[in-house]
BALOBA-1460 file (C-alpha; in Angstrom, 3 decimals):
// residues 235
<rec num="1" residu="x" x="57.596" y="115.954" z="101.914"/>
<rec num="2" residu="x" x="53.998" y="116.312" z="103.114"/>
<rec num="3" residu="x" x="53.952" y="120.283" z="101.907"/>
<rec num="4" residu="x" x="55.655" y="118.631" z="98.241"/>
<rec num="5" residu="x" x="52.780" y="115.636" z="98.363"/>
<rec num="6" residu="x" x="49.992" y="118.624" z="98.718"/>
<rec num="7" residu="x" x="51.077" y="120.871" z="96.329"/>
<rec num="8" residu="x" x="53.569" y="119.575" z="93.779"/>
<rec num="9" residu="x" x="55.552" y="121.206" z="91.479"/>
<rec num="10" residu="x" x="54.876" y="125.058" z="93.391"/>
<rec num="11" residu="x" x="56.206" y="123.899" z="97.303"/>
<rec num="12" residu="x" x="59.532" y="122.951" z="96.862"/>
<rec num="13" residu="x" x="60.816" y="122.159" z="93.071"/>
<rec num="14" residu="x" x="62.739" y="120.121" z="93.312"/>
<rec num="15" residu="x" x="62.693" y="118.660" z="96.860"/>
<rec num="16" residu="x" x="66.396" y="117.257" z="97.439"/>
<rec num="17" residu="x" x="67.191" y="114.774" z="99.843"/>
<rec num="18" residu="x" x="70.801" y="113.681" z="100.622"/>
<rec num="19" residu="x" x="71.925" y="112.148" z="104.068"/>
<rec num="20" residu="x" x="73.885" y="108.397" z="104.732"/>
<rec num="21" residu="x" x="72.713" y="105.303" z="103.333"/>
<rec num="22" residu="x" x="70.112" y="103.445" z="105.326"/>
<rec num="23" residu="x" x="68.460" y="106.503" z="106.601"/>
<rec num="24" residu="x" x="65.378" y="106.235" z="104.550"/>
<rec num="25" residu="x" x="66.066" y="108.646" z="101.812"/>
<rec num="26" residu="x" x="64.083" y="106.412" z="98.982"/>
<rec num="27" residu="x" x="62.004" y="105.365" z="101.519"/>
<rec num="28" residu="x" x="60.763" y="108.809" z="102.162"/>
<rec num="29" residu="x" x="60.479" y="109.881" z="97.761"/>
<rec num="30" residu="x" x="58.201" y="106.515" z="97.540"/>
<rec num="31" residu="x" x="56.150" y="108.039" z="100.072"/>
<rec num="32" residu="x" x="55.716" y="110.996" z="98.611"/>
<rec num="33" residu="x" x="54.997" y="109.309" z="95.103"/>
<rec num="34" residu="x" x="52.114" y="107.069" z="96.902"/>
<rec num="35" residu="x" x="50.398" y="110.108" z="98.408"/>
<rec num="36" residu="x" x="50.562" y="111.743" z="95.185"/>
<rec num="37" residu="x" x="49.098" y="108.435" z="93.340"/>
<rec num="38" residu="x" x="46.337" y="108.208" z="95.657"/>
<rec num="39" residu="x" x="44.945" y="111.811" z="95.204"/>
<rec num="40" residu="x" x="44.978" y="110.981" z="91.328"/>
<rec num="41" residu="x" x="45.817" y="107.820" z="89.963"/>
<rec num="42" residu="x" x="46.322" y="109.042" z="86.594"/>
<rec num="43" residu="x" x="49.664" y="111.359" z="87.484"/>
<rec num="44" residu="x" x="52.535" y="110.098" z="85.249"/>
<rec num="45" residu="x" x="55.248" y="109.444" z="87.620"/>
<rec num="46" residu="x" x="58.287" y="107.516" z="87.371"/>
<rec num="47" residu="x" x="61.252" y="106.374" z="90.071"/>
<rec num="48" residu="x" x="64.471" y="105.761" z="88.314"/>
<rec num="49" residu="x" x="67.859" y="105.499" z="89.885"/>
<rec num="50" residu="x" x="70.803" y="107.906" z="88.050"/>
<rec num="51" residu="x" x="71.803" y="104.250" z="87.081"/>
<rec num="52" residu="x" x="68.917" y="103.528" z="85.286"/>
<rec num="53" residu="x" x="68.807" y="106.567" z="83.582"/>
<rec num="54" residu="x" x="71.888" y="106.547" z="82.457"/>
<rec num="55" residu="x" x="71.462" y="103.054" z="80.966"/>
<rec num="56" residu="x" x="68.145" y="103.905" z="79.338"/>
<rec num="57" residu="x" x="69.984" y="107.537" z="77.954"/>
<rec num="58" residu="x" x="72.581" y="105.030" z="76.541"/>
<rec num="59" residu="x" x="70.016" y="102.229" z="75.499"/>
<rec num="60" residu="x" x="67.986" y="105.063" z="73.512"/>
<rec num="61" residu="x" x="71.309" y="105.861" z="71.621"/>
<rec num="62" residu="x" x="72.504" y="102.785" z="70.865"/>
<rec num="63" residu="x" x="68.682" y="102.411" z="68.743"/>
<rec num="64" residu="x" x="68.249" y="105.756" z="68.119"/>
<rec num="65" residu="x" x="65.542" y="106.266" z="69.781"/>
<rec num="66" residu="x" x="66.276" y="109.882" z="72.037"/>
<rec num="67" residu="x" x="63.223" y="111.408" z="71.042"/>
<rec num="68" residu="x" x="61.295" y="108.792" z="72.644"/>
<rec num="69" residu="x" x="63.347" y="108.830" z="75.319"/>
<rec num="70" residu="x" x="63.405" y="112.528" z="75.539"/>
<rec num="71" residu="x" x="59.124" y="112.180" z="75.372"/>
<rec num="72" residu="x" x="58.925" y="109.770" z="77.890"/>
<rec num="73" residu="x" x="60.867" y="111.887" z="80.982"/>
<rec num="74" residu="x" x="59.755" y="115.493" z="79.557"/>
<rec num="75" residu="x" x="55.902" y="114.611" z="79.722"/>
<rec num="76" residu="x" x="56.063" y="113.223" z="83.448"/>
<rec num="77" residu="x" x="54.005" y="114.563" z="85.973"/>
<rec num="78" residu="x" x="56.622" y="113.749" z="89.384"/>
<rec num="79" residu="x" x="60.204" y="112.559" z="88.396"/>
<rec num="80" residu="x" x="61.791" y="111.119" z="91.503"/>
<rec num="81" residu="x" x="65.741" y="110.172" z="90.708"/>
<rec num="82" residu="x" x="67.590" y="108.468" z="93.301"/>
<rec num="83" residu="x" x="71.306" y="108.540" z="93.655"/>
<rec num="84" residu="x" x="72.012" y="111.693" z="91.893"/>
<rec num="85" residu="x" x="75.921" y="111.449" z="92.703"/>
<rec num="86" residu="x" x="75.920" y="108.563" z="90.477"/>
<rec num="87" residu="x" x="75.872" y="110.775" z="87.303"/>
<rec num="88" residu="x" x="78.592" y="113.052" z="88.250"/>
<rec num="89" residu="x" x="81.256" y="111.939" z="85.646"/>
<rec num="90" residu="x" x="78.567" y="111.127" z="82.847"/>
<rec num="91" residu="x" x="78.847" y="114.063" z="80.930"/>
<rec num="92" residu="x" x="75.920" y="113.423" z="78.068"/>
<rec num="93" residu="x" x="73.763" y="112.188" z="80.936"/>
<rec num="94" residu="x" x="74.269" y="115.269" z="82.703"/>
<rec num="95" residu="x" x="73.006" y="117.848" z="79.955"/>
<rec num="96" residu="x" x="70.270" y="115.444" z="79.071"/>
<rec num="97" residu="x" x="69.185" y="115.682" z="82.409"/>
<rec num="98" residu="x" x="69.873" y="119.357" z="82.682"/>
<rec num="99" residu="x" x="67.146" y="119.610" z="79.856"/>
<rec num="100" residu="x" x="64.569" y="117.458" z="81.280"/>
<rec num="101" residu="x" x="64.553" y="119.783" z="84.707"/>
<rec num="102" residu="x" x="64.115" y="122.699" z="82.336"/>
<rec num="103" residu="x" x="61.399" y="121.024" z="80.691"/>
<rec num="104" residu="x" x="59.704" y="119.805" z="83.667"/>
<rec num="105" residu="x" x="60.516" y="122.987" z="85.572"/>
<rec num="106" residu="x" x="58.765" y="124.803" z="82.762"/>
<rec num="107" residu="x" x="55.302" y="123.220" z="83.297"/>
<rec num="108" residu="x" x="55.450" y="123.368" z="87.009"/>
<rec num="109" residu="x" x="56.367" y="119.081" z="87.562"/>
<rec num="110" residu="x" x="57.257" y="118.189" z="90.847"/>
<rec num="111" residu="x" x="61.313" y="117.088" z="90.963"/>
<rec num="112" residu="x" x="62.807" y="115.323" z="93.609"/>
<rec num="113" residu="x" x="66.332" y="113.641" z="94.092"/>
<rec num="114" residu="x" x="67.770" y="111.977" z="96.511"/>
<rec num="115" residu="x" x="71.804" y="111.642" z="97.004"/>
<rec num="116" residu="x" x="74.556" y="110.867" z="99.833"/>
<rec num="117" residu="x" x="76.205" y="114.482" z="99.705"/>
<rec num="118" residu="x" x="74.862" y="118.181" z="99.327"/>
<rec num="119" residu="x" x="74.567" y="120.105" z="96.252"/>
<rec num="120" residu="x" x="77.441" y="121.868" z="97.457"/>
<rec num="121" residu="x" x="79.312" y="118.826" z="97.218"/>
<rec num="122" residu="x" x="78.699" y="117.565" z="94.322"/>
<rec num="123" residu="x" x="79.588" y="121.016" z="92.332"/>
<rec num="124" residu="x" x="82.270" y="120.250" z="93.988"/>
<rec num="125" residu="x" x="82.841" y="116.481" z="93.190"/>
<rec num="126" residu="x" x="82.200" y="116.978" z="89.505"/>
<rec num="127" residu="x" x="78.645" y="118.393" z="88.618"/>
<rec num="128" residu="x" x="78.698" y="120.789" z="86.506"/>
<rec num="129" residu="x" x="77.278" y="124.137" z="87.591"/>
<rec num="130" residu="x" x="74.302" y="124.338" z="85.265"/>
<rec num="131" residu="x" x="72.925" y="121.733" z="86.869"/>
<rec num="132" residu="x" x="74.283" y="122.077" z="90.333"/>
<rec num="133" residu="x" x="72.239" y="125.185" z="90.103"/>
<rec num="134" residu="x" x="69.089" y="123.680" z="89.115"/>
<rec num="135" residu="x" x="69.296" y="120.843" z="92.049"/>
<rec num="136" residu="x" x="69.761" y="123.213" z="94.510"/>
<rec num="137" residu="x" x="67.209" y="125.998" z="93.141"/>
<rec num="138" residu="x" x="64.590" y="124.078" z="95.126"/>
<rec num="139" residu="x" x="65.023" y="123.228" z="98.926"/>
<rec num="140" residu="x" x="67.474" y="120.433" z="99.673"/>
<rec num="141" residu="x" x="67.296" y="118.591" z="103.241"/>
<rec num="142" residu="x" x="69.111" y="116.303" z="105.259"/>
<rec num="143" residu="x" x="67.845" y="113.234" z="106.817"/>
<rec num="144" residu="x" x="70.567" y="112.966" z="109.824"/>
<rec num="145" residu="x" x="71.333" y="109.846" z="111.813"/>
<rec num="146" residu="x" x="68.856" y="109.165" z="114.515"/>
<rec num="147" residu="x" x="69.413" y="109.580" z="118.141"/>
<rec num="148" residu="x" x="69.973" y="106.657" z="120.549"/>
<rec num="149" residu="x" x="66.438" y="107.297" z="121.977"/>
<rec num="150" residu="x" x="65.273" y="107.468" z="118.464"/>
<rec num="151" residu="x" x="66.965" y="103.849" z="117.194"/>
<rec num="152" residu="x" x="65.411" y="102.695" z="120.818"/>
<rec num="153" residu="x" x="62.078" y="103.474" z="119.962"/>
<rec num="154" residu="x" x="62.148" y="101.898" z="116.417"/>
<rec num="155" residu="x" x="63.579" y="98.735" z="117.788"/>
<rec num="156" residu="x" x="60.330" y="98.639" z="119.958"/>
<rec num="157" residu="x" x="57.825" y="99.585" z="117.271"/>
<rec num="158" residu="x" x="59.324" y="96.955" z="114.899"/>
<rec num="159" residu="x" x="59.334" y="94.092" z="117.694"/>
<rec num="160" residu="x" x="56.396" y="94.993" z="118.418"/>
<rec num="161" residu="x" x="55.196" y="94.270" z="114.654"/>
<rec num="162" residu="x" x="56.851" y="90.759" z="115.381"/>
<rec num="163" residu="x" x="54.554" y="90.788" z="118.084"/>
<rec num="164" residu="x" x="58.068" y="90.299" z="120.269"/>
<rec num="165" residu="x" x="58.260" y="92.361" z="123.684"/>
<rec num="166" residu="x" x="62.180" y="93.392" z="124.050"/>
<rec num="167" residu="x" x="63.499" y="94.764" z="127.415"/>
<rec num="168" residu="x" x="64.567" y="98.304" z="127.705"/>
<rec num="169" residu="x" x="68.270" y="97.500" z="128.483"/>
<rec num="170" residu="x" x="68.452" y="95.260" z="125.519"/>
<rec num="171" residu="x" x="66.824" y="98.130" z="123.539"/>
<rec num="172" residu="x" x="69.441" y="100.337" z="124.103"/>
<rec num="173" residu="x" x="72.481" y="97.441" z="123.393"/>
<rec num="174" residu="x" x="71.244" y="97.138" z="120.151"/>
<rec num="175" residu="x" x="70.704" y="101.017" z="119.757"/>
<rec num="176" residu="x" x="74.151" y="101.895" z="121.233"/>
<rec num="177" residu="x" x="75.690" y="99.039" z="118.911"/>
<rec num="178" residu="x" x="74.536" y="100.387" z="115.519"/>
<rec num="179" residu="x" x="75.879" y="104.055" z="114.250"/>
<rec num="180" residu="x" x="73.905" y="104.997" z="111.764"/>
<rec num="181" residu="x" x="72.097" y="102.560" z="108.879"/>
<rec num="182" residu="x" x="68.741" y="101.973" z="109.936"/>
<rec num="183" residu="x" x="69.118" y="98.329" z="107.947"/>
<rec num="184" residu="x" x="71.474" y="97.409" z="109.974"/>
<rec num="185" residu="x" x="69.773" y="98.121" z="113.092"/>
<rec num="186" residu="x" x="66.530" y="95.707" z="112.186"/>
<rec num="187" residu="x" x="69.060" y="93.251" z="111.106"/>
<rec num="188" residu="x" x="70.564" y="93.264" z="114.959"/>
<rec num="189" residu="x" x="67.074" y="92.993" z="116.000"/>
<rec num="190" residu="x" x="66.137" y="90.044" z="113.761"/>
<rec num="191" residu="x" x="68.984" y="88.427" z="114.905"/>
<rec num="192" residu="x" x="67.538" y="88.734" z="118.295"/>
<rec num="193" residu="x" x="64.069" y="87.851" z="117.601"/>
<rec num="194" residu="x" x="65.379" y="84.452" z="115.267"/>
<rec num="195" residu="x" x="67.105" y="83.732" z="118.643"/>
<rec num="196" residu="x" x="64.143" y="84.211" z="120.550"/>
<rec num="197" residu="x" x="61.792" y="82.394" z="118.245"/>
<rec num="198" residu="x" x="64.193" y="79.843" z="116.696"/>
<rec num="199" residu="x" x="65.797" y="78.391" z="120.346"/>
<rec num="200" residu="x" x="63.009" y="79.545" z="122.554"/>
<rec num="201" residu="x" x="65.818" y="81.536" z="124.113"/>
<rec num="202" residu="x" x="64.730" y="84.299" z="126.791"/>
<rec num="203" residu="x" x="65.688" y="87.987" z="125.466"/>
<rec num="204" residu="x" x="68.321" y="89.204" z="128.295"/>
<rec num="205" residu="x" x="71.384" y="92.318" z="127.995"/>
<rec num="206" residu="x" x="73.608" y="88.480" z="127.968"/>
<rec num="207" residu="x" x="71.717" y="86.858" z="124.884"/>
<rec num="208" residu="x" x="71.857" y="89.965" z="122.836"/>
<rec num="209" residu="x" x="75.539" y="90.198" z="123.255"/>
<rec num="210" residu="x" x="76.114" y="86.650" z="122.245"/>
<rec num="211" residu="x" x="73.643" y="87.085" z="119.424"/>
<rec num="212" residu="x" x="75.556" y="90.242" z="118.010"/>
<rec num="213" residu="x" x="78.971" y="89.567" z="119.306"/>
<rec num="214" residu="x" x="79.852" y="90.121" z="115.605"/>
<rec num="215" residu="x" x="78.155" y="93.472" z="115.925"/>
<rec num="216" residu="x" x="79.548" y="94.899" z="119.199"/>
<rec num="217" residu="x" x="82.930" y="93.974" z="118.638"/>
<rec num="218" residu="x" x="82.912" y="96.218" z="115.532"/>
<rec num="219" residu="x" x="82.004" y="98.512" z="117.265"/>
<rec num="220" residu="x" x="83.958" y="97.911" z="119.994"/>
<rec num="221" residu="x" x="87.496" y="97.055" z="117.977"/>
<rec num="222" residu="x" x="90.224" y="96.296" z="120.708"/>
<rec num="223" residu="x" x="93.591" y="97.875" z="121.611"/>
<rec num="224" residu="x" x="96.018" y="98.387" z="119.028"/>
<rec num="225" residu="x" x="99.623" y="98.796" z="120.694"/>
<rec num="226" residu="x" x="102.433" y="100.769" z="118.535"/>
<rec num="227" residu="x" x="104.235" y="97.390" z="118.555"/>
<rec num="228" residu="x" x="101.172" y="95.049" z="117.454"/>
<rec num="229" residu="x" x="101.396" y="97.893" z="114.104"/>
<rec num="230" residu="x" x="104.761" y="97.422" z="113.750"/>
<rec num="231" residu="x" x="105.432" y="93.705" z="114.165"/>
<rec num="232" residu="x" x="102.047" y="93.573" z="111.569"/>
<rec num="233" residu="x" x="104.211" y="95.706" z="109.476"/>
<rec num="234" residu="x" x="107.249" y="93.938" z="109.102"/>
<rec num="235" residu="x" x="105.527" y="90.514" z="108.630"/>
């Protein structure tokens, strides 16, 4: 993202991102739109979602009006679409699209996308190969799941922001009691620190269970017998 925010449109064109959701994916394109932005303010670059593209693609039909809509995405600077997998059954969408990489691609403008599955994947899942070859022409990446150390140490930089002090052991409850989404995670910890704050309630291993009891016992489902399935069954 850095090497893309230095040089766009010769590092890596187009940059794809795909990983789960909550792991910062959009987070990370915005970044990389900012930095660009704050080199030169006058860079023409626009975020869309697939869904929004879509909808404006359709809008631009509906009052004939492609050209303008063809102008507006083929003179961009940086085009940063999120949720590519959402255009995978749109089939004008997709060879409009196809034509505005070309275009871009042409003139040497930064592309970057951001989905939940690899190009690979979504050849397989429906997009057609044209364009399946022009996402993945670039250099796609995947933004995995952090470790438990990791989701520890964001806990503490994000309390920290609440200016909040949270115990180690605690730490590592939360950490250990959310997977993957990163949302979720500072949710937990909010819970915590509203808790803390709201019932001047000291931040122990015991209040954080009783705060996310919801939480942990997801994550924790209990015992399922053969019998509990098939009483469930026949009721």
């Amino acid at each position: 993202a850095l090497k893309v925010a230095s040089s766009p449109g010769t590092a890596y064109n187009p940059l794809f991102i795909y990983g789960g959701v909550g792991l910062g994916k959009t987070h990370l394109m915005h970044s990389v739109g900012n930095a660009l932005l704050k080199k030169d303010v006058n860079l023409k670059i626009a975020y869309v979602t697939s869904e929004e593209f879509l909808n404006m693609f359709v809008i631009s039909i509906q009052k004939k009006q492609q050209e303008k809509f063809r102008n507006t995405f083929r003179s961009l600077d940086v085009l940063l679409l999120d949720d590519v997998q959402f255009l995978l059954s749109k089939t004008e969408s997709k060879g409009e699209l196809f034509n505005t990489f070309n275009a871009l691609s042409s003139r040497k403008k930064q592309i970057i996308l951001t989905s939940d599955r690899t190009p690979k994947q979504l050849q397989i899942d429906g997009l057609d190969d044209r364009l399946a070859s022009r996402v993945g022409g670039g250099l796609d990446v995947e933004i995995r799941p952090p470790s438990l150390e990791t989701k520890a140490a964001i806990l503490h930089a994000k309390a920290k922001e609440e200016n909040v002090v949270i115990p180690n052991d605690v730490s590592i409850l939360i950490a250990d009691s959310i997977d993957t989404d990163i949302r979720l995670l500072e949710n937990a910890l909010n819970r915590v620190i509203a808790q803390h704050n709201l019932l001047q309630q000291e931040i122990t291993v015991e209040m954080a269970k009783k705060t996310l009891h919801s939480l942990i016992s997801e994550k924790n489902p209990r015992n399922v017998s053969f019998d509990d399935i098939l009483r469930e069954t026949s009721n």
